[in-house]
C-alpha positions as CSV (number, residue, x, y, z in Angstrom):
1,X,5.6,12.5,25.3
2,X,1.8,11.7,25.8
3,X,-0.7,10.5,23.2
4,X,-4.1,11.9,23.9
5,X,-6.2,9.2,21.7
6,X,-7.6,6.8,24.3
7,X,-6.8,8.6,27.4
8,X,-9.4,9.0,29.6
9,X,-11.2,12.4,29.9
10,X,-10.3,15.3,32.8
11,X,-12.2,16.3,35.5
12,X,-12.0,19.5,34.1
13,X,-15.2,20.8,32.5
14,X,-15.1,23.1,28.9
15,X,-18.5,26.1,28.9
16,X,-21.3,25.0,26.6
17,X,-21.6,28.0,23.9
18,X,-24.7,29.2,22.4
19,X,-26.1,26.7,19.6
20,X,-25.0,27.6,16.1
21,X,-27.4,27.9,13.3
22,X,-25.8,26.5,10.0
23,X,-26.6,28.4,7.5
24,X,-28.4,26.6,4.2
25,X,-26.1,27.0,2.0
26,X,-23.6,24.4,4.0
27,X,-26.0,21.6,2.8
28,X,-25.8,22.3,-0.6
29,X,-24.3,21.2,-3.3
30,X,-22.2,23.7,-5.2
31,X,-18.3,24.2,-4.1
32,X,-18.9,28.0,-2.3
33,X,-21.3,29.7,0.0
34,X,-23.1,32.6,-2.3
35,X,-20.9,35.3,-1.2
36,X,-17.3,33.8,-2.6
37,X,-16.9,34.2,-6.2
38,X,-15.3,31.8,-8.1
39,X,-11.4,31.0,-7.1
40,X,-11.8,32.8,-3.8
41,X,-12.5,29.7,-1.8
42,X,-9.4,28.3,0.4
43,X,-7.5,25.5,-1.0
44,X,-8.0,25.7,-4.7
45,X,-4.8,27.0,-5.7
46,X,-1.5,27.9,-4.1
47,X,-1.9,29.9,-1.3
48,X,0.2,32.7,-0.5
49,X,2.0,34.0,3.3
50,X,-0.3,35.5,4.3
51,X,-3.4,32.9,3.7
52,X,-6.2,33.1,6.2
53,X,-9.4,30.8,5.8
54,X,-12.1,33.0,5.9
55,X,-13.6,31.2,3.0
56,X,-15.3,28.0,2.4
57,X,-12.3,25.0,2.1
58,X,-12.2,23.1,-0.1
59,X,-15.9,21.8,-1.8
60,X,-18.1,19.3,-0.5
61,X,-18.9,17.6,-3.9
62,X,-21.9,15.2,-5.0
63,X,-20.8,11.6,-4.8
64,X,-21.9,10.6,-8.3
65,X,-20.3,9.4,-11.2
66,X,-16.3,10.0,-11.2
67,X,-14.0,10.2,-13.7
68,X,-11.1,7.1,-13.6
69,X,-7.2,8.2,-12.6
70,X,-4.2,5.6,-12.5
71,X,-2.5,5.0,-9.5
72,X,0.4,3.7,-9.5
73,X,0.4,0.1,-7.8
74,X,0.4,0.2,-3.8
75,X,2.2,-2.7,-3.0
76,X,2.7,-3.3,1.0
77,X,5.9,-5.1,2.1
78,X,5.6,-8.1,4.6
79,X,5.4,-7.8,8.1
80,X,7.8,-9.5,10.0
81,X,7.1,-12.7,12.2
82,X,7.5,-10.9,15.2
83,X,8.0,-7.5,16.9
84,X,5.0,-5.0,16.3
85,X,2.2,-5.3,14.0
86,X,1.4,-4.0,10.8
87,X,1.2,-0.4,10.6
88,X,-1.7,1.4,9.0
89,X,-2.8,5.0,8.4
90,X,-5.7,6.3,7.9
91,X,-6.9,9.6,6.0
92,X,-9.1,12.3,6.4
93,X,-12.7,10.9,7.7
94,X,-14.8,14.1,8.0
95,X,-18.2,12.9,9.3
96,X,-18.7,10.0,6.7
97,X,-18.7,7.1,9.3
98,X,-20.3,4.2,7.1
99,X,-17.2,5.0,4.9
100,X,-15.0,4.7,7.6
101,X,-16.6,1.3,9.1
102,X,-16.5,-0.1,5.5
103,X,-12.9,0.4,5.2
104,X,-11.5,-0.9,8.4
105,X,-13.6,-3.7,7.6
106,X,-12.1,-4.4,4.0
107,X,-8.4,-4.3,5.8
108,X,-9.6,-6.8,8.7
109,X,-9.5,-3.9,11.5
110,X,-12.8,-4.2,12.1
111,X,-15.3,-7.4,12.3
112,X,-18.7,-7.9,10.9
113,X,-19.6,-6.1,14.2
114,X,-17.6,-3.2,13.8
115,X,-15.2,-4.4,16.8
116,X,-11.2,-4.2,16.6
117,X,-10.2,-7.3,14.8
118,X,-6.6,-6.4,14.2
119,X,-4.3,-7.9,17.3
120,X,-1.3,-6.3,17.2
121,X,-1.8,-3.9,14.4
122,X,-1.1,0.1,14.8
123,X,-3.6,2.2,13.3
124,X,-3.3,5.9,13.0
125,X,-5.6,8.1,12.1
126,X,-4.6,11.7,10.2
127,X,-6.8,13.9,11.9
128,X,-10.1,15.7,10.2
129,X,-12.8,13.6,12.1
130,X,-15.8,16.1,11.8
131,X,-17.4,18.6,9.1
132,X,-19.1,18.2,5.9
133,X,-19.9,14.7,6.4
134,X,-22.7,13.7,8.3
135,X,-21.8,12.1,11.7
136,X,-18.5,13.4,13.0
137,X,-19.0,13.0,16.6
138,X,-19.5,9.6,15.6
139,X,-16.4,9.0,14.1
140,X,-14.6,10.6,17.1
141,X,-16.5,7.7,19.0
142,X,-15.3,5.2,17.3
143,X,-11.9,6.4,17.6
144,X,-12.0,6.4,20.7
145,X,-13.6,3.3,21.4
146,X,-10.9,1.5,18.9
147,X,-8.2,3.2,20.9
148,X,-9.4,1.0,24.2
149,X,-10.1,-2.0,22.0
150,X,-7.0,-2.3,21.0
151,X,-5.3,-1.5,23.0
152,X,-6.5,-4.3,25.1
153,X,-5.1,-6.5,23.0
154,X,-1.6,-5.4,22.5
155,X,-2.5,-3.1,19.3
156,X,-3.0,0.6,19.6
157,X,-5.3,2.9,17.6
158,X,-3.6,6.6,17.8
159,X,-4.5,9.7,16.4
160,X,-3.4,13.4,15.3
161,X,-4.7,16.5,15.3
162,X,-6.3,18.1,11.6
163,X,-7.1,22.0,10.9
164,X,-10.8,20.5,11.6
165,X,-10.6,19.6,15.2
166,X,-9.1,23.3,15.7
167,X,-11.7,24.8,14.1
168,X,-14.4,22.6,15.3
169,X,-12.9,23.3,19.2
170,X,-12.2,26.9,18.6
171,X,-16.1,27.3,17.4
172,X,-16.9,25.9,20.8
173,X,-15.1,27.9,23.2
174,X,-15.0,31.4,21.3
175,X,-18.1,31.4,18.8
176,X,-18.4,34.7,17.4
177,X,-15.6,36.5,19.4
178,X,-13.6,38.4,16.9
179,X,-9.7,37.6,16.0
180,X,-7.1,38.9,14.4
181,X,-7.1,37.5,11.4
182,X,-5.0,39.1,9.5
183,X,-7.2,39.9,6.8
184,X,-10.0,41.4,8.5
185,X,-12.4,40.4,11.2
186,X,-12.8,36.8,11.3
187,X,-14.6,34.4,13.8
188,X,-13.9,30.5,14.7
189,X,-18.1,30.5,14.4
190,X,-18.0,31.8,10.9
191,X,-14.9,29.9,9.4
192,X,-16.4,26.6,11.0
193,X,-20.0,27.2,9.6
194,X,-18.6,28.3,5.7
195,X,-15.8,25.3,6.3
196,X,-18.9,22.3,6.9
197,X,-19.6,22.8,10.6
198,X,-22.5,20.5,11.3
199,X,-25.2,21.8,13.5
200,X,-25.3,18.2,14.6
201,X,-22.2,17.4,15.6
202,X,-22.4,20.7,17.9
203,X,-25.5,19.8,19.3
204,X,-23.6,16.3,20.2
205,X,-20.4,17.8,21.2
206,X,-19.3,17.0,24.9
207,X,-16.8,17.8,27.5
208,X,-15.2,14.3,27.0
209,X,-14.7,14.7,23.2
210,X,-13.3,18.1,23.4
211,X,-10.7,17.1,25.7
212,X,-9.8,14.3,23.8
213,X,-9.4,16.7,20.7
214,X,-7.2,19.3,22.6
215,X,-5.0,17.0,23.9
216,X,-4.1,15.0,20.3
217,X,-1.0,15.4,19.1
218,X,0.3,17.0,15.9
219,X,2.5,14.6,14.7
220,X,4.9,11.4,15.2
221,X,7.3,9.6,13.6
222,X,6.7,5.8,13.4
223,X,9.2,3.1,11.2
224,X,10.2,5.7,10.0
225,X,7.2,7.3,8.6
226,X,6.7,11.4,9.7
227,X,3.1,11.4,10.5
228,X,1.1,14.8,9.9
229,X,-1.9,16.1,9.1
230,X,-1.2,19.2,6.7
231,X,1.0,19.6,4.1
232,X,2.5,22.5,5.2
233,X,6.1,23.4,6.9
234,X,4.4,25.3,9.7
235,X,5.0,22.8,12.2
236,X,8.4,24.2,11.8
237,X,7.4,27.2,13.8
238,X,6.8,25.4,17.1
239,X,9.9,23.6,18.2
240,X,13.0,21.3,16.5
241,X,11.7,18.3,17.9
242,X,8.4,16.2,18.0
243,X,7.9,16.3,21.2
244,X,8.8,20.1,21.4
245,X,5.9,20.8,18.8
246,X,3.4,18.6,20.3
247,X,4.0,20.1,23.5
248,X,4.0,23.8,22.3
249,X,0.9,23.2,20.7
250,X,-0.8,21.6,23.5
251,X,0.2,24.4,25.6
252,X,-1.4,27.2,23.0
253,X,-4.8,25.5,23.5
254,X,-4.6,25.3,27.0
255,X,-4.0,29.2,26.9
256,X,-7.4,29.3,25.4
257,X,-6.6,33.0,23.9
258,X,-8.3,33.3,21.0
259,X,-5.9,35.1,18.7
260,X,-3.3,32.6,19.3
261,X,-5.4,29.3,18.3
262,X,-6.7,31.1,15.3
263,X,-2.7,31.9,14.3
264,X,-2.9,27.9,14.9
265,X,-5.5,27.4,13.0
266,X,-4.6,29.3,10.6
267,X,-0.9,27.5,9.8
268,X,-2.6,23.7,10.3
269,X,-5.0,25.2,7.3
270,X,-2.0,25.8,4.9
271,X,-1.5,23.3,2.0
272,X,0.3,22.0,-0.8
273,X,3.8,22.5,0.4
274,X,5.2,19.6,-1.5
275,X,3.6,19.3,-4.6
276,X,5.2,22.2,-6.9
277,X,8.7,22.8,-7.4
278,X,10.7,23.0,-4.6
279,X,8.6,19.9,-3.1
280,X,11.1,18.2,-2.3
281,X,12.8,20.7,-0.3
282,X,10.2,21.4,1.7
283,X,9.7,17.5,2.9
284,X,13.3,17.7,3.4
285,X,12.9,20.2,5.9
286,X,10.4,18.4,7.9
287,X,12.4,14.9,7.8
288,X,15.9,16.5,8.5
289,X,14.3,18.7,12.0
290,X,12.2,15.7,13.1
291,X,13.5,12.4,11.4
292,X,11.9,9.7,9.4
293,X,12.5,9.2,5.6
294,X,8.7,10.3,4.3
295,X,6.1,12.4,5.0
296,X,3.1,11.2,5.5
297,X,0.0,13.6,5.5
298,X,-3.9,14.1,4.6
299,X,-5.7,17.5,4.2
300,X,-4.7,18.2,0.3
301,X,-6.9,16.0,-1.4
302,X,-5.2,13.8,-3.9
303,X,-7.2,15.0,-6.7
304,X,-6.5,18.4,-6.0
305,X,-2.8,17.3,-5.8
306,X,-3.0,15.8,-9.3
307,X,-5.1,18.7,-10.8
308,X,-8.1,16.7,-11.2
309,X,-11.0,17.9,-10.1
310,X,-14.5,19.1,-11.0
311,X,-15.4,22.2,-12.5
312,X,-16.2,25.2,-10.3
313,X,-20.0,25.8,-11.5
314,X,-20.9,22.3,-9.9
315,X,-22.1,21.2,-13.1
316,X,-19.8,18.8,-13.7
317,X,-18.4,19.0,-10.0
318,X,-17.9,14.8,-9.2
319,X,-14.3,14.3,-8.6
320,X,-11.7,11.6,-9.9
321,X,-11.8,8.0,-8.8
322,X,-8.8,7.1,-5.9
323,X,-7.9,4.1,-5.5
324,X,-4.7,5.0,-3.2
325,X,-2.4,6.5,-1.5
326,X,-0.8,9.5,-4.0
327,X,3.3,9.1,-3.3
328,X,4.9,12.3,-4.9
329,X,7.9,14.8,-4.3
330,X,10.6,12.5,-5.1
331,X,9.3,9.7,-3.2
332,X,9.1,11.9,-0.1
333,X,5.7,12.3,0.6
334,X,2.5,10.3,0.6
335,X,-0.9,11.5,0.6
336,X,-3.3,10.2,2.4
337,X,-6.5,12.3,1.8
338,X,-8.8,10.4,-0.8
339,X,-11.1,13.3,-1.2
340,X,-14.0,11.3,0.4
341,X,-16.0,15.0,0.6
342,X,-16.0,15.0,-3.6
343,X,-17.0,11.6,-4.8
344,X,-13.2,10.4,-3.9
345,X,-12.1,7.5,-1.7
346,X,-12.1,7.5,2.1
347,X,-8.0,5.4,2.6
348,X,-7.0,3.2,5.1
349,X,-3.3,2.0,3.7
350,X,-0.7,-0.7,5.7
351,X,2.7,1.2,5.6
352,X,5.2,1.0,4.1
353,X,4.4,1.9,0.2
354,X,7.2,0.5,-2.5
355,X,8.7,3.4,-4.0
């Protein structure tokens, strides 16, 4: 099985689309473009089969003042003396770099010069590099330069694929070509643009970063820890093993049909799998096809996986305080996503959590 984070690019070349205008509303503050009403934006409650994001995600939220939640204690168990480093994951990014920098930085991944400063250590990021932040392709940089950094050293900096990088490289190669959405016409171009596509990170977009996103993979299983982005069971639908999934999905991007990487899309947009009733189950379902003995995932913001968020007006719109990961469904999944997008927490956690 191949890991596509710090591989070097292919000689083959991806078509530059049209530029995309982003509409103004993307840059403003409320949680929905002006033609969703209230409730009708993606992520904000249960979603049902037959879920397609044709709607705005989840808000982009004013980073002011927040409203404190307790976490329970994160307590990391030592590392032994030898064998691989200390394992670390890292949450959803999208665009906010500085955040990003600062983080690494407060864990000793990064020095005062932004360099890998880690050794041995295995970071792993979630996946959701770009949109609604303001320097994706600069994250995706980084990324990539840690992956070469560290690996140089005997660490390795990985990384999966998010919903984001599938919208973000299904905007690029089909724009505004309808698909079958099953809820209407859709396009990749729209769903990007109401979902925080930034005109800037298209305008930086190159052939080198768009194979490097179409060739992550969509999960792996490391000491035990199932590594995901979403929070969904879909991954169940292409293959019993990791490999077979990673493979599959590769393979449906290399297709480059349309319909089929929005179906793709689609699923990797699904959420909150394990946070209701029958939680448990569902992280059951993942462990027992692919191994491991937790889930570990981003996408669902934690405040949105506690009920804690901001009112829908955007009067009152700044989100809970996070101050960790967010372990839940019987001690069988963690959540990873701090909600950096809504006044939350941008995570970067060494595995494994205490129960």
């Amino acid at each position: 099985m191949t890991q596509g984070a710090g591989q070097g690019p292919e000689a083959v070349r991806t078509e530059t689309l049209r530029d995309f205008r982003v509409p103004a509303y993307i840059h403003e503050t409320g949680p929905y473009p002006p033609s969703a009403a209230p409730g009708e934006a993606a992520g904000v409650g249960e979603e049902p089969e037959g879920y397609t994001p044709t709607r705005r995600d989840l808000p982009v939220i004013n980073r002011g003042d927040t409203v404190q939640v307790v976490m329970d204690p994160a307590a990391v168990a030592p590392q032994p003396a030898d064998g691989p480093g200390p394992l670390y994951v890292v949450g959803d990014v999208h665009g906010y770099l500085d955040q990003l920098v600062a983080a690494l930085q407060e864990q000793g991944l990064l020095d005062a010069a932004g360099n890998w400063s880690a050794g041995t250590a295995r970071l792993w990021f979630l996946g959701d590099f770009t949109d609604r932040g303001p320097d994706g392709i600069g994250v995706i940089d980084l990324v990539m330069r840690l992956s070469a950094e560290a690996a140089a050293v005997g660490g390795y900096c990985k990384a999966l694929m998010g919903n984001h990088e599938l919208l973000l490289l299904g905007a690029k190669r089909f724009g505004d070509t309808p698909v079958n959405s099953g809820a209407g016409t859709a396009t990749f171009q729209a769903a990007w643009l109401l979902n925080g596509g930034q005109k800037t990170d298209m305008d930086r977009l190159q052939d080198h970063h768009l194979q490097w996103m179409a060739r992550l993979d969509a999960m792996e299983q490391v000491d035990g820890h199932l590594l995901v982005h979403s929070d969904t069971t879909a991954y169940l639908d292409y293959g019993d093993s990791i490999e077979a999934v990673n493979d599959t999905i590769r393979e449906t991007l290399t297709r480059n049909d349309a319909d089929e990487c929005w179906d793709l899309f689609r699923k990797f947009t699904r959420r909150f799998a394990f946070r209701d009733e029958g939680g448990a189950e569902a992280a059951l379902s993942l462990l027992d096809t692919y191994g491991g003995t937790r889930v570990v995932h981003g996408h669902s913001p934690i405040p949105y996986l506690l009920g804690e968020v901001g009112s829908e007006d955007g009067e009152d719109a700044a989100g809970p305080v996070v101050e960790g990961p967010h372990l839940y469904a019987d001690g069988l999944a963690i959540a990873m996503d701090g909600g950096v997008t809504m006044a939350g927490k941008l995570l970067v956690q060494q595995l494994p959590l205490d129960s």
